[in-house]
N, C-alpha and C positions, 0 to 999 in steps of 0.2 A: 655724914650725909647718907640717905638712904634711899634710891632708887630699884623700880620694879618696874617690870613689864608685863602684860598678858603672853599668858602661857601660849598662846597660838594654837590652838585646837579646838574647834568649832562647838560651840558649846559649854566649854569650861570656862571657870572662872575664876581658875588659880593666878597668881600672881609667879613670876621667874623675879629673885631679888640678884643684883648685879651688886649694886652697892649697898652693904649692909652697918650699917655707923662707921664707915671711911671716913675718916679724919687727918690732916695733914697742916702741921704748925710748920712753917718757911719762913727764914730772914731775908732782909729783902738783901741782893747781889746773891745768893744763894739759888744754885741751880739742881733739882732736884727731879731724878726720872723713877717715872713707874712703870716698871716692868709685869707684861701680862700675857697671855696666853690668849691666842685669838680668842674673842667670845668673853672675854674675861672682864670687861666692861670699863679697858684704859680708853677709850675713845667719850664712853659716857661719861665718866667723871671728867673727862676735861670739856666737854660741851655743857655739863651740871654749874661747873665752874665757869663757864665763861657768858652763862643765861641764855646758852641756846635751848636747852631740856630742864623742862618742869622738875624738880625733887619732889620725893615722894616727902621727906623729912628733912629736917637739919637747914643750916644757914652756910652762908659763905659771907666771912667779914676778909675785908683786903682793903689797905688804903691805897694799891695800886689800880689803876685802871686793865682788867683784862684786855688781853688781844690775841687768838687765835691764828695764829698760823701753819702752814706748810714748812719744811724742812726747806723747801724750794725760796720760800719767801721770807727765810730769816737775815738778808740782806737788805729787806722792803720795809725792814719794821721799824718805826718814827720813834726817837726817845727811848730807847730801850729801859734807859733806868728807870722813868716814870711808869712803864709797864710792866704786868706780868705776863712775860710770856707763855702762852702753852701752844708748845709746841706737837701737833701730829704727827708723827712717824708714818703714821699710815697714808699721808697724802701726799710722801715723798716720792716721787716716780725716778728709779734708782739707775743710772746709766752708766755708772760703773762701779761694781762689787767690792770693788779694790781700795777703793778711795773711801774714809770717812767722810760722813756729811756733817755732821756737830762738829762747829766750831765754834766758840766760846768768841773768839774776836770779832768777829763781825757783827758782833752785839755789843760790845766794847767791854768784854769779861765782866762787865757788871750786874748785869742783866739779871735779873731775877726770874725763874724760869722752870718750868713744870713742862719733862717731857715725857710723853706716853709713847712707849715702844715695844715687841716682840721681842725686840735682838739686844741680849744684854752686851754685846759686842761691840754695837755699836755707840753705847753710851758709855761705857767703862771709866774711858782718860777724860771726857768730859763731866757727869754729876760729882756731885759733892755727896750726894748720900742715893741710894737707889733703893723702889721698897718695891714691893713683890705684892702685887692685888690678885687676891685668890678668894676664892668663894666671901666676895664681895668685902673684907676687908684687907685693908694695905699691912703689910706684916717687913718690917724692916732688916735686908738684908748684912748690915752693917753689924747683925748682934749673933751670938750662936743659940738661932730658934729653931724652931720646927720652920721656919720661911728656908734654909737653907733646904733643905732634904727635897721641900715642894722646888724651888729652881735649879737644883743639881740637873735636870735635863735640858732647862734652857742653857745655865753655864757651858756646859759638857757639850753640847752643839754648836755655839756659837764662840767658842773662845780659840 
């Protein structure tokens, strides 16, 4: 998938690419987060996927039906197995630090599921596999790449 933005400077006509051939194969009960850096563009790829934002390139085949939610509202969500969920990190309003908000049961562990978060912290005991979106592709943190050395800072912060 490949997404771009206007550079935002009056005049120009440069392109900012967020998503540069991001690609992501998912089995379905399999819950899978992507970890990113504010700006890093985990909120567009899961708005790309869920046809709230236009692609610049690429498709999205899924025989589930997306559905978008809040961390807040993953107790609100119908059928779980027949959907994908992607879930927002960002639109979780956090009230206490302490306490994980991923929980896998209340979607009835089955749930097939794409979450976009800052905090690898917070996702750790819950994905199956975490990948690391950096200058605009996903780089899997499950293998010994160059993805580790780029999140040794979010690690190292948040563990």
């Amino acid at each position: 998938m490949w997404k771009s933005y206007a550079a935002g400077i009056a005049g120009c006509s440069a392109r900012v690419w967020v998503l540069r051939g991001a690609s992501l194969d998912i089995e379905r009960g399999e819950c899978v987060a992507i970890l990113g850096a504010r700006g890093a563009g985990t909120t567009t790829f899961l708005h790309c996927l869920a046809g709230l934002r236009r692609r610049d390139a690429g498709t999205v085949e899924s025989s589930l039906d997306p559905l978008l939610v809040g961390v807040e509202q993953l107790h609100e969500a119908y059928s779980p197995t027949d959907r994908l969920l992607l879930i927002e990190d960002g639109l979780c309003i956090r009230r206490d630090a302490s306490r994980p908000q991923f929980v896998r049961e209340p979607c009835g562990g089955s749930a097939t599921s794409i979450i976009a978060t800052h905090e690898l912290a917070r996702v750790r005991d819950v994905a199956d596999r975490v990948l690391l979106l950096h200058h605009g592709r996903l780089l899997p943190l499950d293998r010994l790449t160059g993805a580790r050395r780029v999140a040794e800072p979010f690690v190292a912060k948040r563990l």
